[in-house]
C-alpha positions as CSV (number, residue, x, y, z in Angstrom):
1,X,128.1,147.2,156.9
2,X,125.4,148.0,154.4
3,X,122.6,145.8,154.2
4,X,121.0,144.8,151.0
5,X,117.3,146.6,150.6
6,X,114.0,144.4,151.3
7,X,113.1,142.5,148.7
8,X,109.1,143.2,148.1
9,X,106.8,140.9,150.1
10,X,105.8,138.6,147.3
11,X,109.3,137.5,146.8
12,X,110.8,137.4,150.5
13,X,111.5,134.0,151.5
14,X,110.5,132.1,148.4
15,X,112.4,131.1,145.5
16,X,111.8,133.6,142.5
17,X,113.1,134.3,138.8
18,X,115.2,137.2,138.1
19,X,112.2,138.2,135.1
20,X,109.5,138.2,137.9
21,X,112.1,140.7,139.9
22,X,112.4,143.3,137.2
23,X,108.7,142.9,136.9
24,X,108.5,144.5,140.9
25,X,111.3,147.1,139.9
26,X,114.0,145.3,141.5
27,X,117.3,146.1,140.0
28,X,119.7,143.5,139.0
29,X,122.3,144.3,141.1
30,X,119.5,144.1,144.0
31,X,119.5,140.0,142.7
32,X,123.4,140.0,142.6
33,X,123.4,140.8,146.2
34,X,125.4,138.2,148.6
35,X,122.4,137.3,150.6
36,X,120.9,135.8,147.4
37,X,121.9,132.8,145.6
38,X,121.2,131.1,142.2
39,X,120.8,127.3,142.6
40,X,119.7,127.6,138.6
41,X,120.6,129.7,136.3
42,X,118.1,133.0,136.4
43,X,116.8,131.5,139.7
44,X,117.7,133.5,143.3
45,X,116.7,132.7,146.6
46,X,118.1,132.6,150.1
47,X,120.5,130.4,151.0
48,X,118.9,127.1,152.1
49,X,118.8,125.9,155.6
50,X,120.3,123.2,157.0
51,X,118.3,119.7,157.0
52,X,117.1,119.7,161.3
53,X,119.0,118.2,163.2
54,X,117.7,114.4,164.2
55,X,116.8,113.2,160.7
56,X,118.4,109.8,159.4
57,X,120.2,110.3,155.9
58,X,117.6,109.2,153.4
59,X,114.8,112.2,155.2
60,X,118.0,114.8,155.1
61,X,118.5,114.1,151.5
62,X,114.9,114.5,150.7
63,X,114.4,117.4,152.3
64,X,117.2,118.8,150.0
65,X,116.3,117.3,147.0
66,X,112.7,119.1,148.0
67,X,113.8,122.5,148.5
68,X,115.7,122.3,144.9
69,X,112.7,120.9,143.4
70,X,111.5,124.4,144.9
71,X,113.8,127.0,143.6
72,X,113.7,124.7,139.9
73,X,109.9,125.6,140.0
74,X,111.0,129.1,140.1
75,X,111.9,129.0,135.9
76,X,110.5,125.9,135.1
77,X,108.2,125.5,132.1
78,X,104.6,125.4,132.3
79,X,105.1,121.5,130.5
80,X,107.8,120.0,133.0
81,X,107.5,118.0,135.5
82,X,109.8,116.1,137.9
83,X,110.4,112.4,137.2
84,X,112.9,109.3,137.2
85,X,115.0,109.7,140.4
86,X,113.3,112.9,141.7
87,X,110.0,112.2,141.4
88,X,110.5,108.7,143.6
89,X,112.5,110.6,146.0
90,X,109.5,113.3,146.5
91,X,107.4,110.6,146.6
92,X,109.3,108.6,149.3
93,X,110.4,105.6,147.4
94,X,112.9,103.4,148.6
95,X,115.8,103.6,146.6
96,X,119.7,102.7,146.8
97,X,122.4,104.9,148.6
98,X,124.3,105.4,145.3
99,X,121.2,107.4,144.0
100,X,120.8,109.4,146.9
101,X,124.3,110.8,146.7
102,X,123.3,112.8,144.0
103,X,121.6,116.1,144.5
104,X,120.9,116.6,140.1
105,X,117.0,116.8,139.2
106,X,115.5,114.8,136.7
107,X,112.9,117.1,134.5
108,X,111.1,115.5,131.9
109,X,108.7,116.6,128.9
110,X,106.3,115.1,126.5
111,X,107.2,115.2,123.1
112,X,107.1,117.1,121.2
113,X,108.5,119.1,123.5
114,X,112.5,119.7,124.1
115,X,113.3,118.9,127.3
116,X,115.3,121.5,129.7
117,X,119.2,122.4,129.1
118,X,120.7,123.6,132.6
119,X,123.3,122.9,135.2
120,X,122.2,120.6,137.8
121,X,119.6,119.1,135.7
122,X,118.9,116.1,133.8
123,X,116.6,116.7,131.4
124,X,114.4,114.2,129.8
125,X,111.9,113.7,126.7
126,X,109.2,111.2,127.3
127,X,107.6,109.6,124.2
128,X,103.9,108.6,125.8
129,X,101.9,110.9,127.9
130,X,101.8,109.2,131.1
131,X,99.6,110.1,134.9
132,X,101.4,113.1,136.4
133,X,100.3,113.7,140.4
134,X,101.5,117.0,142.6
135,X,103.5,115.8,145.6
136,X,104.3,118.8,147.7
137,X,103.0,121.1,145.7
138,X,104.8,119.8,142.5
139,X,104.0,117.7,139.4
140,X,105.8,114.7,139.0
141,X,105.6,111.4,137.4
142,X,102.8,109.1,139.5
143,X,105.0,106.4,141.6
144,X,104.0,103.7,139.3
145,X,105.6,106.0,136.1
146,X,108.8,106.5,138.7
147,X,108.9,102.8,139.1
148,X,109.3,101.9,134.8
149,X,111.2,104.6,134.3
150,X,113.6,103.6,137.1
151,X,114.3,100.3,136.2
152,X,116.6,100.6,133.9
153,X,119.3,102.3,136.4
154,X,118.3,99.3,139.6
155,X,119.1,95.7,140.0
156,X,116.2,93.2,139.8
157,X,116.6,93.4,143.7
158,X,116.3,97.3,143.6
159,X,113.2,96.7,141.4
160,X,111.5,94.6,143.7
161,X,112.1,96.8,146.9
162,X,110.6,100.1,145.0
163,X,107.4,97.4,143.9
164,X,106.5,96.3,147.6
165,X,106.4,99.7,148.5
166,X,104.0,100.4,145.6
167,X,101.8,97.5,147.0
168,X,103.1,98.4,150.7
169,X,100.3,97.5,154.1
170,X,100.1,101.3,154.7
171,X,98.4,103.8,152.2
172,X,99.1,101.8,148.9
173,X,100.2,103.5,145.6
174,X,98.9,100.4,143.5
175,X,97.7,96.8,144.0
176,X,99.7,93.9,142.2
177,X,97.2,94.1,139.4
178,X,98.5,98.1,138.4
179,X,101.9,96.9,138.7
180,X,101.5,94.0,136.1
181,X,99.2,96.9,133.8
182,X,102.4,99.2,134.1
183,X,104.5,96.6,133.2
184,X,102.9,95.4,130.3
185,X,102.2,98.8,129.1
186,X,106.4,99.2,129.4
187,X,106.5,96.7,126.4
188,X,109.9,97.5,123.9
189,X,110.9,100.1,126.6
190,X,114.0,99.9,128.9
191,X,113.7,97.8,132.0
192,X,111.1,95.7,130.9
193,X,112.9,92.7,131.2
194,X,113.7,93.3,134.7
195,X,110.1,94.7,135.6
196,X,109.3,91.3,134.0
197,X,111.8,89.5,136.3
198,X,110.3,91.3,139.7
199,X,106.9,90.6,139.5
200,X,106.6,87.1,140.5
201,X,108.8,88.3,144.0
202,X,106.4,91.3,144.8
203,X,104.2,90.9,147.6
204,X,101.4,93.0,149.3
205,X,101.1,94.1,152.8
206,X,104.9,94.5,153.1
207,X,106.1,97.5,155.5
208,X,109.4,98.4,154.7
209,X,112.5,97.5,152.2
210,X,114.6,95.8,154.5
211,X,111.5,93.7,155.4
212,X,111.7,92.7,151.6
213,X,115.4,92.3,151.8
214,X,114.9,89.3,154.8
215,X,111.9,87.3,152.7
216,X,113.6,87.8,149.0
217,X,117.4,85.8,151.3
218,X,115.2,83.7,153.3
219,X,113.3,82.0,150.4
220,X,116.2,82.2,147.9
221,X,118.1,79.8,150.2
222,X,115.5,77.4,149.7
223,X,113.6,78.0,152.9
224,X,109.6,78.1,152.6
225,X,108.1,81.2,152.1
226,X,107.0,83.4,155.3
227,X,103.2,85.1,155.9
228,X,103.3,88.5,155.3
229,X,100.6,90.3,157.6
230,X,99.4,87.6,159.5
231,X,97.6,88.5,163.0
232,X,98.9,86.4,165.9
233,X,96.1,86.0,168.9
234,X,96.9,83.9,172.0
235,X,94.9,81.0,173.6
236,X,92.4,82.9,174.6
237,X,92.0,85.1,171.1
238,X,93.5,88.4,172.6
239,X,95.7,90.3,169.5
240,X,99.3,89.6,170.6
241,X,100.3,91.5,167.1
242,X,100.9,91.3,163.5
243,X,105.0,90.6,162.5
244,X,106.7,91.5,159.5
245,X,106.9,87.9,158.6
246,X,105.4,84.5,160.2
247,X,105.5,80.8,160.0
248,X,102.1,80.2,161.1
249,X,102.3,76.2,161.6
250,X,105.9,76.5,163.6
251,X,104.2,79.3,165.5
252,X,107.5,81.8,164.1
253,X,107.5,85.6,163.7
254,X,110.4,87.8,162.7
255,X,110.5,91.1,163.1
256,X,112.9,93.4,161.5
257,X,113.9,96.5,163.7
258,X,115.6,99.5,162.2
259,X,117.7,101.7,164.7
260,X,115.0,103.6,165.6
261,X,114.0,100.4,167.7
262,X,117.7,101.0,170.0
263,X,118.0,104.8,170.1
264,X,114.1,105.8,171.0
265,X,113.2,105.1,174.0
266,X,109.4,104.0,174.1
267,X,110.0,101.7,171.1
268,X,112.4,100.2,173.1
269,X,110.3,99.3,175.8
270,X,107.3,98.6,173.2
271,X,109.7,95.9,172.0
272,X,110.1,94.2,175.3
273,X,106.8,94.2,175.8
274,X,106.2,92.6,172.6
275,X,108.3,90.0,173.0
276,X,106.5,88.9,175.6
277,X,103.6,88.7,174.6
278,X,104.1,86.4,171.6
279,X,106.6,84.2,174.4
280,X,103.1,84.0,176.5
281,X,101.3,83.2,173.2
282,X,103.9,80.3,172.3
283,X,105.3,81.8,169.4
284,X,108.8,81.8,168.9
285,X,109.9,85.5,168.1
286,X,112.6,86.5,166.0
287,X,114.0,89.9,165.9
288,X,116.1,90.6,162.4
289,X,118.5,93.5,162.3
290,X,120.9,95.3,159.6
291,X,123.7,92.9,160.4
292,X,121.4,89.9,159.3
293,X,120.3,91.5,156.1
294,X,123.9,92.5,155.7
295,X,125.3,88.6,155.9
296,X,122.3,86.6,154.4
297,X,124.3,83.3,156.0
298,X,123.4,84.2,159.4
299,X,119.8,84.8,159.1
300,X,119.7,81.7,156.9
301,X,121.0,79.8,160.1
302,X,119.0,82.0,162.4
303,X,115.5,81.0,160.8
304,X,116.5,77.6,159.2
305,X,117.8,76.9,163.2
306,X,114.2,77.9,164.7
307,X,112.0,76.2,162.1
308,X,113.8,73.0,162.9
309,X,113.3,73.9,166.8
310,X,109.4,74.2,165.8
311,X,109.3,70.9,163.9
312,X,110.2,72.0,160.5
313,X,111.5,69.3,158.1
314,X,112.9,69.8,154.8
């Protein structure tokens, strides 16, 4: 069997454009070789590997979305730049299963640019010059940008999950006060009404969506409103730890544990350890999972049960 020739150094393992080929005298039937394939039109690379093994669904399609954003780079023009779905994926927004299904790239332009024509792209024409950031190595829209110019395709919900992690406890995009500027900037624009709507249900210091999910169903059902971020210490002012959310009076914490909390190990322990310590600091602990975020009547139950354990009365 007859291998193809080595491509020149400059070009091996990297996604490159069949114009900057010829320019290194490679012939065309060198790029039409099966070892090669064109994920855009003029574009030729090696055929991606496969996510590593170990990675939950939302990293896997990342690091997909990623690699295309890589071999797009190959032809794309010196004015686009990746935004809408795309740029909050490469930025490592939260964002619904329904949009992750889709392996498509949004590329958007200023006018008066024309934005790009191609298969496997979804090319866009933006009418105000907006902050552009380089995440990975490519420009894309700034997560606040990704955040207006999602809203039209999310649910007020949706919304409100990509916001908290704008204003998240771990390196921030934004504080509340850049989310209300955004949004006020977003005036006659799609969305607006439901960037409108999610504001007054953001909250600061939150560490993850489904932590978001648990507050928005607890206080919609007429529950009061739990702490985010609050430190619990014990008797003696020793840390016992910070839980996602607290009822500080009833001595409550809820924590909500993803599966990483069953299948690794240490966590696992870490978790028993944890409980215990806010069961020596009399604090009632609470540990939320998927199935309570998935049937909003149980965790109503679950909390409304505890705070009336703790002295809570309507």
């Amino acid at each position: 069997m007859r291998h193809p020739e080595p491509l020149p150094a400059s070009l091996h393992g990297v996604p490159f454009h069949v114009r900057e080929a010829a320019e290194r005298d490679v012939s065309r039937s060198r790029t039409r070789a099966s070892d090669l394939v064109s994920p855009f039109f003029g574009v030729r690379t090696r055929p991606l590997p496969p996510p590593p093994v170990g990675l939950d669904a939302t990293a896997q399609h990342r690091r997909i979305i990623l690699d295309r954003c890589r071999s797009y780079a190959a032809r794309a023009g010196a004015d686009e730049f990746f935004s809408h779905v795309t740029a909050a994926i490469l930025l490592g927004l939260p964002l619904p299963l329904r949009l992750l299904r889709d392996v498509s790239l949004d590329v958007s332009v200023f006018a008066p640019s024309f934005p790009p024509q191609s298969r496997g792209i979804r090319g866009h024409r933006l009418s105000r010059p907006a902050r552009l950031v380089v995440e990975e190595g490519l420009p894309c829209s700034s997560a606040l940008n990704a955040w207006v110019q999602l809203a039209p395709i999310l649910s007020v919900d949706e919304v409100i999950y990509i916001a908290d992690a704008l204003v998240r406890r771990k390196r921030p995009f934004s504080d509340l006060a850049g989310l209300v500027a955004v949004a006020d900037a977003a005036a006659g624009r799609p969305g607006r009404r439901k960037l409108a709507l999610s504001l007054p249900e953001v909250r600061e210091g939150v560490d993850s969506p489904k932590e978001t999910q648990a507050r928005l169903i607890i206080v919609r059902s007429g529950l009061p409103e739990p702490v985010i971020g609050y430190e619990v210490h014990d008797d003696d002012g020793f840390f016992v730890g910070t839980p996602d959310l607290a009822y500080v009076t009833e001595r409550i914490a809820l924590d909500y544990e993803g599966d990483g909390h069953r299948s690794n190990t240490r966590v696992f322990r870490d978790d028993v350890e944890r409980k215990e310590l806010f069961a020596d600091a009399r604090w009632r602990y609470i540990r939320l999972t998927e199935d309570h975020v998935s049937q909003p009547h149980r965790l109503v139950a679950r909390v409304a049960r505890a705070l009336r354990d703790q002295g809570w009365r309507p």
